[in-house]
PDB file of N, CA, C and O in Angstrom:
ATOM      1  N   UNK A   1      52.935 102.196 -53.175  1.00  0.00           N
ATOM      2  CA  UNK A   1      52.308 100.969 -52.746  1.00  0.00           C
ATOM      3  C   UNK A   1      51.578 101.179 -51.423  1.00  0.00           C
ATOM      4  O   UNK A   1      50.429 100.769 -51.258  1.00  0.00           O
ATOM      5  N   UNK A   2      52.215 101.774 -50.560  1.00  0.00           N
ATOM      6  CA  UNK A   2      52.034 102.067 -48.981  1.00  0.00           C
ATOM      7  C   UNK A   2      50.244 102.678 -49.452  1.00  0.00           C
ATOM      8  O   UNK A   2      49.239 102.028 -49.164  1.00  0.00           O
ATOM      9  N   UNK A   3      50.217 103.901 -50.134  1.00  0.00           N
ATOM     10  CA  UNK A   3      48.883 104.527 -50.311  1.00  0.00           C
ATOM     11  C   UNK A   3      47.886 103.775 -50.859  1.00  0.00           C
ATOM     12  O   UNK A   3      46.696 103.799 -50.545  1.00  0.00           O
ATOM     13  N   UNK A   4      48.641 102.826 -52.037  1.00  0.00           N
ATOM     14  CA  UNK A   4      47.044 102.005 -52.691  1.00  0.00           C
ATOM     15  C   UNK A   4      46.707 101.069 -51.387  1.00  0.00           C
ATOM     16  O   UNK A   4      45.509 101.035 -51.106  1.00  0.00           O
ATOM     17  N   UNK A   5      47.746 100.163 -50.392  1.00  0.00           N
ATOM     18  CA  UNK A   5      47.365  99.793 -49.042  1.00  0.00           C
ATOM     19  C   UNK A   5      46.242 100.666 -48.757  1.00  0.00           C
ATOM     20  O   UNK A   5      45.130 100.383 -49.200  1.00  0.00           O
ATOM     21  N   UNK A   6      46.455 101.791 -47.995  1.00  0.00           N
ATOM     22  CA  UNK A   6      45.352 102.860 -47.380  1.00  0.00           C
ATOM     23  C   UNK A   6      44.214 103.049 -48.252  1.00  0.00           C
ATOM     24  O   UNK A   6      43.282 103.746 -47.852  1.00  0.00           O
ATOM     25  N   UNK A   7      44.176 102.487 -49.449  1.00  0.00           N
ATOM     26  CA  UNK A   7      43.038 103.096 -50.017  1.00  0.00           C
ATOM     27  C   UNK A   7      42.293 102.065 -50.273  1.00  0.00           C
ATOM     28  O   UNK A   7      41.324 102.132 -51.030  1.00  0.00           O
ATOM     29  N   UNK A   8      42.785 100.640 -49.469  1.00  0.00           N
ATOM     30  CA  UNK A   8      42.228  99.577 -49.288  1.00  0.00           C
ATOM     31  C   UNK A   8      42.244  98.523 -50.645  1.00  0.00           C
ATOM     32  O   UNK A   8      41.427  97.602 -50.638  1.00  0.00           O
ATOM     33  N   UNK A   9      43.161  98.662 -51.784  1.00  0.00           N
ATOM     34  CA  UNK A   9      43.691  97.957 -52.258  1.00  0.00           C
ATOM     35  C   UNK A   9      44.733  96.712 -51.908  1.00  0.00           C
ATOM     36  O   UNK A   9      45.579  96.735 -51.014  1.00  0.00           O
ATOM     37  N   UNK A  10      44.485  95.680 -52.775  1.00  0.00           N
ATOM     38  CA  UNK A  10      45.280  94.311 -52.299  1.00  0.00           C
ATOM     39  C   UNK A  10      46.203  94.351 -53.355  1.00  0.00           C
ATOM     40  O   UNK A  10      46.212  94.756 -54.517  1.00  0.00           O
ATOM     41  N   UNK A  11      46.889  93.864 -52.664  1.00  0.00           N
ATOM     42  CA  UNK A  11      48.548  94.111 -53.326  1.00  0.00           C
ATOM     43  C   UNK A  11      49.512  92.506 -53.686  1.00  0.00           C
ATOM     44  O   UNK A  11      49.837  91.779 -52.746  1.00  0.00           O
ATOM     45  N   UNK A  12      49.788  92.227 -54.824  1.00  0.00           N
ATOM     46  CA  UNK A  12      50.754  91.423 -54.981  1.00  0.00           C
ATOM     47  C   UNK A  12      51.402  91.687 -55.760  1.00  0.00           C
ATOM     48  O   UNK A  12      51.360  92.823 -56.233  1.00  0.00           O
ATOM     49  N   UNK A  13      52.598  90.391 -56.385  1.00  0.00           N
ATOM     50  CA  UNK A  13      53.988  90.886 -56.931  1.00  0.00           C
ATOM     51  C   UNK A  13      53.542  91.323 -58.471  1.00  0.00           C
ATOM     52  O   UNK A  13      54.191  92.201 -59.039  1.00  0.00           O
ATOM     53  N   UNK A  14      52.477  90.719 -59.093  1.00  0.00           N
ATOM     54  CA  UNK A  14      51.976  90.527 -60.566  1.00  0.00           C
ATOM     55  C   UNK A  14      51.260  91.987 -60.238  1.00  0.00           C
ATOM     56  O   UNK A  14      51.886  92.754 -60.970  1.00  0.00           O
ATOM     57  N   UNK A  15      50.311  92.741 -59.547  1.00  0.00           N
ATOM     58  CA  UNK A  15      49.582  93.751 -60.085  1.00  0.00           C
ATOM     59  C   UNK A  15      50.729  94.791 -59.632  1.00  0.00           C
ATOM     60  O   UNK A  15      50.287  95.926 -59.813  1.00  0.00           O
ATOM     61  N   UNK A  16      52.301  94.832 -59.008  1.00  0.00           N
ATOM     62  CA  UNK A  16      52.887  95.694 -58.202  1.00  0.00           C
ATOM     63  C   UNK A  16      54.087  95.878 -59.451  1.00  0.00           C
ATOM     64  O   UNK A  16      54.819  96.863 -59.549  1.00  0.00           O
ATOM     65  N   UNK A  17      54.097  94.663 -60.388  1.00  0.00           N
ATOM     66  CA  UNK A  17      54.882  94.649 -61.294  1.00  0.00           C
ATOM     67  C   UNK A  17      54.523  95.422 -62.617  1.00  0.00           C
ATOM     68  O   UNK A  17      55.322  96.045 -63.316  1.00  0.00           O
ATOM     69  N   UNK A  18      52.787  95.222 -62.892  1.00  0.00           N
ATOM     70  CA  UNK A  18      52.081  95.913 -63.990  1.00  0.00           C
ATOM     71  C   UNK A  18      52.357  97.259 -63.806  1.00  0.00           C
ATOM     72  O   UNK A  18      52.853  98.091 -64.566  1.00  0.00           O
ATOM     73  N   UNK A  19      51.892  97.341 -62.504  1.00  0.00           N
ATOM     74  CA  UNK A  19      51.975  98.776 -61.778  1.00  0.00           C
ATOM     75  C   UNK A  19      52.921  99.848 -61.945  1.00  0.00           C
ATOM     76  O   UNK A  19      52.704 100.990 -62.350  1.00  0.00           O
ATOM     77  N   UNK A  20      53.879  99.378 -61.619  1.00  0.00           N
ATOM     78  CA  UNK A  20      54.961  99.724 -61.074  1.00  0.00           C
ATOM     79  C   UNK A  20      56.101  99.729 -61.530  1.00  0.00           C
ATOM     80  O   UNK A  20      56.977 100.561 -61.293  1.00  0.00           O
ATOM     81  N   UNK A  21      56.208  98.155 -62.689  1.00  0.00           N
ATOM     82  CA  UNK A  21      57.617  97.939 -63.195  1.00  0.00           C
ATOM     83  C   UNK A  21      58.769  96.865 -62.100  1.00  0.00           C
ATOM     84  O   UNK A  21      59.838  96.322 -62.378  1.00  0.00           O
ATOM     85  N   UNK A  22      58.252  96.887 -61.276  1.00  0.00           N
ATOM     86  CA  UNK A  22      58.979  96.230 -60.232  1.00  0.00           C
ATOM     87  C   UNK A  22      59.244  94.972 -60.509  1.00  0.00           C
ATOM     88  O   UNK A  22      58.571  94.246 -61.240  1.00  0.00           O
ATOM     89  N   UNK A  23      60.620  94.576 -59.705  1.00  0.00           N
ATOM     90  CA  UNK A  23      60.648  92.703 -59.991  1.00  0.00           C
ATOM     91  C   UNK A  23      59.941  92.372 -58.500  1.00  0.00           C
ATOM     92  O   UNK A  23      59.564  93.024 -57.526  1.00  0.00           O
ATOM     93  N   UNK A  24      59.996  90.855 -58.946  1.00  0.00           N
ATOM     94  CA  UNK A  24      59.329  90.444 -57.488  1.00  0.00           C
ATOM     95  C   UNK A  24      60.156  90.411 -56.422  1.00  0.00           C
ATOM     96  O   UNK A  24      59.613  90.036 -55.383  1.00  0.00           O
ATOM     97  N   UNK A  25      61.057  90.628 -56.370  1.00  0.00           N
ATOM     98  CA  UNK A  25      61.995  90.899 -55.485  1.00  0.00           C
ATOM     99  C   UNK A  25      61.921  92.195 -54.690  1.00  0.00           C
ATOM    100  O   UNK A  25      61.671  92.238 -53.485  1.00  0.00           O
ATOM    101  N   UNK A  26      62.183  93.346 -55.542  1.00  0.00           N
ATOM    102  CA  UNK A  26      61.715  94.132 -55.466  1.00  0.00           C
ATOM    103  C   UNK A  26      60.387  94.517 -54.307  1.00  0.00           C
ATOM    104  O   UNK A  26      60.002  95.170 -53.338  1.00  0.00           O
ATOM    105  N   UNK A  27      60.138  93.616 -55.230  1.00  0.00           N
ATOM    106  CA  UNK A  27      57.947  93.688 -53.985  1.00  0.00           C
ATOM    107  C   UNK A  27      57.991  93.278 -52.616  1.00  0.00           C
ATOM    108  O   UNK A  27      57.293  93.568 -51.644  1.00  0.00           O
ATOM    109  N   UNK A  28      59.088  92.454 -52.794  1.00  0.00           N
ATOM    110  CA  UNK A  28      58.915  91.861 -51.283  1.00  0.00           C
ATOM    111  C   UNK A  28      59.747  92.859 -51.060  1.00  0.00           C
ATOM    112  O   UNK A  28      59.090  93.893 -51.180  1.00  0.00           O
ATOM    113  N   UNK A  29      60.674  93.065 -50.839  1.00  0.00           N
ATOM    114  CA  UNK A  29      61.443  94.557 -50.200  1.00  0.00           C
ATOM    115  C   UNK A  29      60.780  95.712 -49.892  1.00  0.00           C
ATOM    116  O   UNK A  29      60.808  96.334 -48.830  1.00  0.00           O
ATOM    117  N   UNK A  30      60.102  95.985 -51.035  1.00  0.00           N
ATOM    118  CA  UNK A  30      58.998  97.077 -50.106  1.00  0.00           C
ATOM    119  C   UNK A  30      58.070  96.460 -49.045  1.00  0.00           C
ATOM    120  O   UNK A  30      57.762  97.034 -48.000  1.00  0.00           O
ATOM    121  N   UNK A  31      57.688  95.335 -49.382  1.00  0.00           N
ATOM    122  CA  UNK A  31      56.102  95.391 -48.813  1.00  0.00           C
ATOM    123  C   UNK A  31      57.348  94.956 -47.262  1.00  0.00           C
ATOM    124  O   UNK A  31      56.743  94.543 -46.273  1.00  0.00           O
ATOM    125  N   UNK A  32      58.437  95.025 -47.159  1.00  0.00           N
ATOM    126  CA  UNK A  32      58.959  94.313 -45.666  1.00  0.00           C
ATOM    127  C   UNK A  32      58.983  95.744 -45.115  1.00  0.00           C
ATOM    128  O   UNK A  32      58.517  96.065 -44.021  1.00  0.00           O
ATOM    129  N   UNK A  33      59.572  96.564 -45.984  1.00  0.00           N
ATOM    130  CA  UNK A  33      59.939  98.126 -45.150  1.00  0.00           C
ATOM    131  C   UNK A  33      58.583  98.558 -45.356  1.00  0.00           C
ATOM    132  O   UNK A  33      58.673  99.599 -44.705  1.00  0.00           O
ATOM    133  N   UNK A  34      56.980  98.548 -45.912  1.00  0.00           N
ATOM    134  CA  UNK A  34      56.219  99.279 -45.297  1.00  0.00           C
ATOM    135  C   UNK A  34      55.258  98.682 -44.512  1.00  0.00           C
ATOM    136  O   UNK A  34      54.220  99.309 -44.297  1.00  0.00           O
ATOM    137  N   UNK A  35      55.448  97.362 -43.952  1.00  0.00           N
ATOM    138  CA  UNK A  35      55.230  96.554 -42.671  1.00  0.00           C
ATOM    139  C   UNK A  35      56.179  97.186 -41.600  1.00  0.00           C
ATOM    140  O   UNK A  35      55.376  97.319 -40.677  1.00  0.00           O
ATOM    141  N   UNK A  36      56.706  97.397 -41.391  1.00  0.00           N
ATOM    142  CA  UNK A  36      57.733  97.597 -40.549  1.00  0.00           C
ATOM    143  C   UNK A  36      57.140  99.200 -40.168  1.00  0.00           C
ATOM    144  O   UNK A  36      56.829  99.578 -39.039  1.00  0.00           O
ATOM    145  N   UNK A  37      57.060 100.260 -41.814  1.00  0.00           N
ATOM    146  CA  UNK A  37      56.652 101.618 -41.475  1.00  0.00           C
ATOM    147  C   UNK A  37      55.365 101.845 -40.849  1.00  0.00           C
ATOM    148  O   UNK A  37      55.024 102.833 -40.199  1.00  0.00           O
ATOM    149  N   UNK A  38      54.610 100.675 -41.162  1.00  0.00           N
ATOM    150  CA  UNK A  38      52.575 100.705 -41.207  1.00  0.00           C
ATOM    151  C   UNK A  38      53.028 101.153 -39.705  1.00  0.00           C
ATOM    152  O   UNK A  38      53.104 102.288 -39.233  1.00  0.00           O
ATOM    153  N   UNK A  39      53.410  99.394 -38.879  1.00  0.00           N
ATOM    154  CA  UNK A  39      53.138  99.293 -37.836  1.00  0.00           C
ATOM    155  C   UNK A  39      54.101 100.412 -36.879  1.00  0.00           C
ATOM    156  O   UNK A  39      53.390 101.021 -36.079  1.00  0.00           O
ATOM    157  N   UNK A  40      55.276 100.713 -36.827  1.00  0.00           N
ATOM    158  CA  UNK A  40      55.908 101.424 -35.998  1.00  0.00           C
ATOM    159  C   UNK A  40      55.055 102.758 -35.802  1.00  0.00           C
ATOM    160  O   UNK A  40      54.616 103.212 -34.745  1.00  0.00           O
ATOM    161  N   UNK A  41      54.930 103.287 -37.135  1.00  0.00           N
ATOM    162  CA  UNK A  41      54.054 104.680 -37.749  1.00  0.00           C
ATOM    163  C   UNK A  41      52.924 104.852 -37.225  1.00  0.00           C
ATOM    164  O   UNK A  41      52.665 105.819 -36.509  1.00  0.00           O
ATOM    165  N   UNK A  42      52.220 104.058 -37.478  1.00  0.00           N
ATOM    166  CA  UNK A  42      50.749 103.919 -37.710  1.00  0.00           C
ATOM    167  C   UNK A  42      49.973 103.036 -37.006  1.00  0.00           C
ATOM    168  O   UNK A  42      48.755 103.214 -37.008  1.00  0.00           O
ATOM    169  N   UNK A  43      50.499 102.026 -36.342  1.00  0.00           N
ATOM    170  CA  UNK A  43      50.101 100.995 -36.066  1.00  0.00           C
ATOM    171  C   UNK A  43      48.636 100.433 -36.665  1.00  0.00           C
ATOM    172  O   UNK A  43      47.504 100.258 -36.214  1.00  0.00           O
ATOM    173  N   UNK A  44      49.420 100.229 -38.124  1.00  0.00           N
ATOM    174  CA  UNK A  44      48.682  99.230 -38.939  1.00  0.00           C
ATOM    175  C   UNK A  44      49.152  98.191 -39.263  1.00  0.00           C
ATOM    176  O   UNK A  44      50.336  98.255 -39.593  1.00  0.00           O
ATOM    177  N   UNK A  45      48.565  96.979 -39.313  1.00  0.00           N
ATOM    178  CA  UNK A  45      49.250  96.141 -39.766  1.00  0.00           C
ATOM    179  C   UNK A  45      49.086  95.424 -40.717  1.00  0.00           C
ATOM    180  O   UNK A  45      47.953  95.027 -40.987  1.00  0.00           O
ATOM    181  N   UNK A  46      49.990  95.133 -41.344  1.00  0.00           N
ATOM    182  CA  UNK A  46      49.827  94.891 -43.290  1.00  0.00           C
ATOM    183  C   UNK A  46      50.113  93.092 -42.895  1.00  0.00           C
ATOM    184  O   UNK A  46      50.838  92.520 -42.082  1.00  0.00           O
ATOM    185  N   UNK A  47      49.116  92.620 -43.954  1.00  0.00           N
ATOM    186  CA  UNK A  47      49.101  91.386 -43.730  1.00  0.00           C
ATOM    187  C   UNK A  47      49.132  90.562 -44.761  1.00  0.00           C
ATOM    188  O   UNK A  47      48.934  91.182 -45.805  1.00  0.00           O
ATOM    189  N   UNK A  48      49.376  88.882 -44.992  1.00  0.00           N
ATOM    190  CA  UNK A  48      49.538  88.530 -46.440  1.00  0.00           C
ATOM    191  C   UNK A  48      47.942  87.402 -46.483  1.00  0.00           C
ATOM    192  O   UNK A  48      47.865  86.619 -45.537  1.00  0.00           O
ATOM    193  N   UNK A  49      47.190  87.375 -47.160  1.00  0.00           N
ATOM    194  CA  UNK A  49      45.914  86.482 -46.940  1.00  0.00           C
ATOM    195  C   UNK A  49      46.033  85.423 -48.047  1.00  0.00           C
ATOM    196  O   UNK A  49      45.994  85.642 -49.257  1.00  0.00           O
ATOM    197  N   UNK A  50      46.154  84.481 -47.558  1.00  0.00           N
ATOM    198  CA  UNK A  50      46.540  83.509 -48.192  1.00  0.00           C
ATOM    199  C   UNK A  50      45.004  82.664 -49.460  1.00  0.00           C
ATOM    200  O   UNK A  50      45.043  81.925 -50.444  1.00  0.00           O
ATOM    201  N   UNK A  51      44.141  83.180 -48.851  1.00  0.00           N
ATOM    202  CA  UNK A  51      42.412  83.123 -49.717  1.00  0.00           C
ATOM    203  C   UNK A  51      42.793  83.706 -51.141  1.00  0.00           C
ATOM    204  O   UNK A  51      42.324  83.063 -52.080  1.00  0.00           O
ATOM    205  N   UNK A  52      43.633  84.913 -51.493  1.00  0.00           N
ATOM    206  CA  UNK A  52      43.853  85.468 -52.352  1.00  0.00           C
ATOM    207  C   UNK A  52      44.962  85.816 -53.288  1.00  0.00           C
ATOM    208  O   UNK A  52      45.032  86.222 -54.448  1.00  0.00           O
ATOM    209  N   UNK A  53      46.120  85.387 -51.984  1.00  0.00           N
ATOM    210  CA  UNK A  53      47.490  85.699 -52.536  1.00  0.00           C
ATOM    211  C   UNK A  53      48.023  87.079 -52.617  1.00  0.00           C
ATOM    212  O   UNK A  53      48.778  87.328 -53.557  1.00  0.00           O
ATOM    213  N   UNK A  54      47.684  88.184 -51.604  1.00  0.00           N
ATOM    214  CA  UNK A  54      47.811  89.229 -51.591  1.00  0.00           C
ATOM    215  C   UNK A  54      48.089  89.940 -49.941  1.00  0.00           C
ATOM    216  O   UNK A  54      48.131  89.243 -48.927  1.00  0.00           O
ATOM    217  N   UNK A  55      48.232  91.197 -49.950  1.00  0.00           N
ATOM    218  CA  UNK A  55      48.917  91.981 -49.154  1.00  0.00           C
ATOM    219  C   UNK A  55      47.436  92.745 -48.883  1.00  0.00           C
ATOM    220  O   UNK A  55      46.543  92.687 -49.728  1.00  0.00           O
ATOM    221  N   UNK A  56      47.328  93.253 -47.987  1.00  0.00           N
ATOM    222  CA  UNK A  56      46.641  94.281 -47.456  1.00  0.00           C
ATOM    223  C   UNK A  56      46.541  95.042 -46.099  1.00  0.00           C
ATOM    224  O   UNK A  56      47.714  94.885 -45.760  1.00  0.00           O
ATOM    225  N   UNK A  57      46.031  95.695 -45.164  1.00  0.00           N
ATOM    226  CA  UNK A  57      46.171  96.273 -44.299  1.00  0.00           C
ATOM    227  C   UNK A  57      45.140  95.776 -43.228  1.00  0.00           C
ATOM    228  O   UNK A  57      43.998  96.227 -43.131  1.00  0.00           O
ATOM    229  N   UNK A  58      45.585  94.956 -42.566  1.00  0.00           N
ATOM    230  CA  UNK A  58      44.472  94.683 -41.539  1.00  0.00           C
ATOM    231  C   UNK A  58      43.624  95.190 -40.469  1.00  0.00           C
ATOM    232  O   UNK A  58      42.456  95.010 -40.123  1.00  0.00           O
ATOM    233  N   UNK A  59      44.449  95.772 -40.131  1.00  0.00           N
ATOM    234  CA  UNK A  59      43.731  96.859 -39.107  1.00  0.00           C
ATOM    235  C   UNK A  59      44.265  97.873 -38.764  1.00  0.00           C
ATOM    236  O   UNK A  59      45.479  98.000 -38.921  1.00  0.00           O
ATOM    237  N   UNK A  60      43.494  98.872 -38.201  1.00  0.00           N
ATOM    238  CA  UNK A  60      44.319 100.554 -37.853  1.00  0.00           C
ATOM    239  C   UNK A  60      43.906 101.402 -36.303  1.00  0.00           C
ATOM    240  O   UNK A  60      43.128 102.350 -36.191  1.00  0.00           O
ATOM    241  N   UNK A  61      44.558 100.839 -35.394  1.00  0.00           N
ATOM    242  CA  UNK A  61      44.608 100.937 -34.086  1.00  0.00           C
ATOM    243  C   UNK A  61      44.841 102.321 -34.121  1.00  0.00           C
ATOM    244  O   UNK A  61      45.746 102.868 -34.750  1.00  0.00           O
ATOM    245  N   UNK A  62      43.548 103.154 -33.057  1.00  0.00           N
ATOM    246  CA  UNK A  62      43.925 104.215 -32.573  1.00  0.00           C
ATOM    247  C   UNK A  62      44.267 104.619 -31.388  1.00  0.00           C
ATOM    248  O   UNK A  62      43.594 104.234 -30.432  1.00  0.00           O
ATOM    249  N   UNK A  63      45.099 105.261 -31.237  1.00  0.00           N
ATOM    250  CA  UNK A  63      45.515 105.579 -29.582  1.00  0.00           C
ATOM    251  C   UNK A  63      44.703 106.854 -28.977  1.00  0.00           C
ATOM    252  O   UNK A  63      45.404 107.844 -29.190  1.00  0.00           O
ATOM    253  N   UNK A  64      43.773 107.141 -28.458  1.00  0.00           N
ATOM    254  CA  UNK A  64      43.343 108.125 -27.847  1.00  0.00           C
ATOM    255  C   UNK A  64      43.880 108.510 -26.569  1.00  0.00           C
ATOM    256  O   UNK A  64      43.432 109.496 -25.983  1.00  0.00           O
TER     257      UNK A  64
END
């Protein structure tokens, strides 16, 4: 899930379930631990957009 994020795919419980097999339960459990990984990691931050009903990655802060 974390990679289709990065590859700028939008993510919810119905295409994560086709996907994946997952319950929706399930979905939210990941998508909490790779919010948690984006931002600590990466400082990206995964966001939910309510226009669409989906998950995606909002932005990707670099530290120079």
């Amino acid at each position: 899930m974390y990679e289709d994020l990065l590859a700028g795919s939008k993510l919810n419980s119905k295409t994560c379930n086709d996907k994946y097999g997952i319950s929706e339960s399930t979905f939210y459990r990941y998508i909490s631990t790779i919010k948690e990984f984006a931002w600590e990691r990466h400082l990206q931050e995964v966001v939910y957009s309510t226009e669409d009903n989906t998950y995606k990655i909002l932005k990707n802060f670099k530290i120079e």
